[in-house]
C-alpha positions in Angstrom: -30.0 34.1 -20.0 -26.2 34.0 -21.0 -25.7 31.2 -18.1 -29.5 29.4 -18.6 -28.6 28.8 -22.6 -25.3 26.9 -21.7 -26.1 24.8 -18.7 -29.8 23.8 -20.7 -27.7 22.4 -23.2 -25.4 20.5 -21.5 -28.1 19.0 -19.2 -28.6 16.2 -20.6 -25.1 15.0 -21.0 -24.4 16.3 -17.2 -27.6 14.3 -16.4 -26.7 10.7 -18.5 -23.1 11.0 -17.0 -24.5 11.3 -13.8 -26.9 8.1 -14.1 -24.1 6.3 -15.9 -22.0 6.8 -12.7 -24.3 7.0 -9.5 -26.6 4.2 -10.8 -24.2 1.1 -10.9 -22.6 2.6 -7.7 -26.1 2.7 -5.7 -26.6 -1.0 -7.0 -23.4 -2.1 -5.6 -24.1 -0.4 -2.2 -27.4 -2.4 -2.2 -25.8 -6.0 -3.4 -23.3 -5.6 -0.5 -25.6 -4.9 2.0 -27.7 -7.9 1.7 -27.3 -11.8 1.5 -27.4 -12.5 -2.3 -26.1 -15.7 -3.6 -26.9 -17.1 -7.2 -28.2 -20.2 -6.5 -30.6 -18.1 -4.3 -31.9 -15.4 -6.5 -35.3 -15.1 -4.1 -33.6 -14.8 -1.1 -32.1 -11.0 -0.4 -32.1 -10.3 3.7 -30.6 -7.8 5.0 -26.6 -8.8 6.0 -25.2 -5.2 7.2 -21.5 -5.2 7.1 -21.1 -9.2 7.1 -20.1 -9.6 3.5 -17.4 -7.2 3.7 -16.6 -8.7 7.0 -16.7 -11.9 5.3 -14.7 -10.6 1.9 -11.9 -9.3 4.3 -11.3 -12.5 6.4 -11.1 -15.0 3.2 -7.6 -16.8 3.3 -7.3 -15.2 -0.1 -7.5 -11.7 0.3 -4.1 -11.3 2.5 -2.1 -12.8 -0.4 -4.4 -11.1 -3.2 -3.1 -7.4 -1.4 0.3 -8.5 -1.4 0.0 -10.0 -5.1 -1.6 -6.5 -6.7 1.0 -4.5 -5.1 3.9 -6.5 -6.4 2.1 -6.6 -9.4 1.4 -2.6 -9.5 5.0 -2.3 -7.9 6.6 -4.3 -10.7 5.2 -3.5 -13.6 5.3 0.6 -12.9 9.1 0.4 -11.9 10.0 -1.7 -15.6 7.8 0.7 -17.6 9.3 3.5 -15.9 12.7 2.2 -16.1 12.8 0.5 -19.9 10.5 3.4 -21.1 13.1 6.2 -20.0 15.9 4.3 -21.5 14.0 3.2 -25.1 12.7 6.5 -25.6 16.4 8.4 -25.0 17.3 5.4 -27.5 14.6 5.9 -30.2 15.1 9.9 -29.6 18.2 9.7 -31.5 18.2 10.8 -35.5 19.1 7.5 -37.6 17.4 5.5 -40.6 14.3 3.9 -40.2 13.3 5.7 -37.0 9.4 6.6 -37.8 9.5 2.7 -38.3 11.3 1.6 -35.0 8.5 3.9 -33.3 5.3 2.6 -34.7 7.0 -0.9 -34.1 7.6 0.2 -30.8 4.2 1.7 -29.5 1.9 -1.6 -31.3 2.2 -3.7 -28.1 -0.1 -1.0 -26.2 -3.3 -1.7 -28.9 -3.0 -5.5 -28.8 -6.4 -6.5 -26.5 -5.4 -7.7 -22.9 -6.7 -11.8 -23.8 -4.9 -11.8 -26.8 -1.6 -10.3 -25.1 -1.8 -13.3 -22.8 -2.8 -16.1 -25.1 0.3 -14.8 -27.2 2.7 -14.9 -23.7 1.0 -18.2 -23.0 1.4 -20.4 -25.8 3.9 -18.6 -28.1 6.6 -17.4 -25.6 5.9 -19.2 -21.8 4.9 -22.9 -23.2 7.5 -24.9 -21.5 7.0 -27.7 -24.5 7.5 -25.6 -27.7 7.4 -21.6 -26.5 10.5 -19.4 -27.5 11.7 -19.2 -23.8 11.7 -23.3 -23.8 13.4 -23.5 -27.4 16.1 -21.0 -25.7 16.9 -22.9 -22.9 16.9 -26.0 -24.8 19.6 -24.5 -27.1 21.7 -23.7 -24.2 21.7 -27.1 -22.9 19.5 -26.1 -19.7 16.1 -27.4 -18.8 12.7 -25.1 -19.8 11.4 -23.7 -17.5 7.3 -23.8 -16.5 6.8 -19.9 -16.3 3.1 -20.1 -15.1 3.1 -22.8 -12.9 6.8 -22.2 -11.3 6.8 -18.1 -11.2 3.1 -17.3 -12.1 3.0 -13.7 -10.8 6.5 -13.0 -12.3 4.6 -14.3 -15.7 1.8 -11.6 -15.3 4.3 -9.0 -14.6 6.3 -9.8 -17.7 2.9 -9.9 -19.1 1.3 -7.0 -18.6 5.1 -4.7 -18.5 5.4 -5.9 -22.1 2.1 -4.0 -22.7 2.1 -1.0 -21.0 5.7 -0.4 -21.6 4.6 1.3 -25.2 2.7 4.2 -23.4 5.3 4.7 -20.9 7.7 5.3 -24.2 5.1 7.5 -25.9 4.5 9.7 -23.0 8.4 10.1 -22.8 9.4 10.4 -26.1 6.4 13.5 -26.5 8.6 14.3 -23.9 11.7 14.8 -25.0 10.5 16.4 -28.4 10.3 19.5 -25.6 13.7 19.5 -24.2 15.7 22.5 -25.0 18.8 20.9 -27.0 21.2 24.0 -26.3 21.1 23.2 -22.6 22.5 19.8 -23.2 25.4 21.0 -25.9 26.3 23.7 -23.8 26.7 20.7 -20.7 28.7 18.9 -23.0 30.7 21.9 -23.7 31.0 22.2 -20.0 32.7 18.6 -19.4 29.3 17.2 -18.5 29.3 13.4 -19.4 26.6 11.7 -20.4 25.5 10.5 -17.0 25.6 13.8 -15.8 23.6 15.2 -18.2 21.4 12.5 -17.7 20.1 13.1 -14.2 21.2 16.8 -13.9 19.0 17.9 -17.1 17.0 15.0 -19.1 15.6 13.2 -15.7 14.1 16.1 -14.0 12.6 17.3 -17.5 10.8 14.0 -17.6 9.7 14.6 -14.2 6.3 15.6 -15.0 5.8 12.4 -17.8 7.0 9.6 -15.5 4.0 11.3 -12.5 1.8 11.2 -15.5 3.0 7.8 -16.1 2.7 6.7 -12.6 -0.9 7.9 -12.1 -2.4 6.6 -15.2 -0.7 3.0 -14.6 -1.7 3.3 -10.7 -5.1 3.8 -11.9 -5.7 1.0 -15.1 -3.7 -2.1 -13.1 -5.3 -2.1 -10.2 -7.9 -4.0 -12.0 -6.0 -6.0 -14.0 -7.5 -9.4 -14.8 -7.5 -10.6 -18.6 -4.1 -11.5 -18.3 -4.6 -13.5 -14.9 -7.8 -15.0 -15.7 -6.6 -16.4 -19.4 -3.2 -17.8 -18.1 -2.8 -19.0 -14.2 -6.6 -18.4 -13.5 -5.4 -16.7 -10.0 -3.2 -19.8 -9.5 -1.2 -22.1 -8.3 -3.1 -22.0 -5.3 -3.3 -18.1 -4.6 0.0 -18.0 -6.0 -0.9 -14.6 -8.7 -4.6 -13.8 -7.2 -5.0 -10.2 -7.4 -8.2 -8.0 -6.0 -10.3 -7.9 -8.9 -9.6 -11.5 -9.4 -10.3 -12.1 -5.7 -13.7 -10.3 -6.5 -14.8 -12.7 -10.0 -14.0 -15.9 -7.8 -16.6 -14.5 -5.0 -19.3 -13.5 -8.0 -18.8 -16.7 -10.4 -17.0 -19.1 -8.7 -18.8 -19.1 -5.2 -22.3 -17.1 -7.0 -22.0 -14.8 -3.9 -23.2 -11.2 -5.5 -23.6 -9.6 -1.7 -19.8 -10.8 -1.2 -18.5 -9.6 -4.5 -20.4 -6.6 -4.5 -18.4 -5.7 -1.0 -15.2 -6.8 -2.7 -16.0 -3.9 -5.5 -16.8 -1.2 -2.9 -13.4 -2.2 -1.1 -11.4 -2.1 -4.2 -12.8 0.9 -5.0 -12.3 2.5 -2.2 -8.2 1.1 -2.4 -8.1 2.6 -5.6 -8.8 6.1 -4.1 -6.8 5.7 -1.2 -3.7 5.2 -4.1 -5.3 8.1 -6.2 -4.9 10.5 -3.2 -1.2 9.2 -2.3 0.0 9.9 -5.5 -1.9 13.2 -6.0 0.4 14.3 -2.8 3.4 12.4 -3.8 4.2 13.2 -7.0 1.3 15.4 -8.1 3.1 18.3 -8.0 5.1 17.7 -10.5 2.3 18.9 -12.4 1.9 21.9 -11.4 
């Protein structure tokens, strides 16, 4: 009865997690397996593995791979990088800090749409944006950000975002790193480079795999930022998978298509999950 009590109670949560999961995921299965286009709701015959042979041999998805792991690529190695340096920065004692770190951490809570209307129109516009008003000031000619580098834009984008939590996790951190072992480097002729990498860097080592995973995880399906600004363009020029997948479902109104694009991504996104479990999971342990 000691084990019954327990496991009654958490039933139904077990159970509505479990339908929550395994029902949308059997639906998917089911759309990719048959011929299902929008403008032919009655029509569902049985396709087998043709829409995922058909998803992998579009002339998009070779340079929508390549894209997302630029993108992914990018945008973990500048939140890495800048959130390292900006936390040892902020880390510091001086006035105003709490400030500076509230400042510092409200990009991350600003929606994905709005993040790229702001980057859009405020910053990129090569008419009146900041970047433009620069350029003009130093006698050089603005530059079109989403129509001459588009994926570069997203990266800026999107590492502008993220690059709050990156800071977080490292400044939470650093409140854990024993100060006597860095005064008594110092004392030792350490510089600050040495202490740097000898001590602070493998201290972080466990935040920057934490880092890595959760960032692995969330960007792979990025697509606010692509779908408000370039819309997967020029051309192919910043198409990602998940946007890959929305032109298939809303663009084309193949669901059977889309639907094998999903189980592909998802099964990429596992195949990452695992690599980084064995890579630089055991930092965690």
């Amino acid at each position: 009865m000691s084990r019954v009590l327990p496991r009654s109670l958490m039933a139904p949560a077990v159970v509505s997690l479990f339908l929550w999961m395994i029902v949308p995921l059997c639906m998917t299965l089911y759309f990719s397996m048959v011929h299902y286009n929008l403008m032919q709701p009655g029509e569902h015959t049985f396709a087998g593995l043709e829409n995922f042979r058909y998803f992998v041999t579009d002339p998009d998805f070779g340079a929508s791979i390549l894209n997302t792991i630029w993108l992914l690529g990018a945008v973990i190695l500048i939140t890495v990088v800048l959130g390292v340096l900006l936390a040892l920065l902020v880390n510091a004692p001086f006035p105003g800090r709490a400030v500076v770190r509230l400042l510092l951490i409200s990009p991350f809570f600003v929606m994905p749409t709005a993040n790229a209307l702001l980057w859009k129109h405020m910053m990129m516009n090569p008419i009146y944006g900041i970047f433009a008003q620069v350029s003009e000031a130093f006698g050089l000619v603005p530059i079109d950000w989403l129509s001459d580098y588009p994926l570069l834009s997203v990266i800026i984008m999107v590492a502008w975002q993220w690059l709050p939590f990156a800071c977080l996790i490292f400044i939470t951190s650093l409140q854990s790193l024993d100060m006597e072992q860095i005064e008594a480097a110092r004392m030792d002729g350490a510089n600050a480079l040495q202490r740097f990498w000898f001590l602070i860097l493998p201290h972080l080592g466990r935040a920057i795999a934490v880092v890595i995973m959760i960032e692995m995880i969330f960007l792979l399906s990025i697509f606010a930022e692509i779908f408000t600004t370039t819309g997967g363009g020029p051309g192919n020029a910043s198409t990602n998978v998940a946007f890959l997948i929305f032109k298939e479902a809303l663009m084309n109104f193949d669901v059977g298509v889309a639907s094998a694009g999903a189980l592909f991504a998802v099964v990429l996104a596992n195949i990452a999950a695992i690599f980084l479990i064995r890579l630089i999971g055991k930092n965690l342990d």
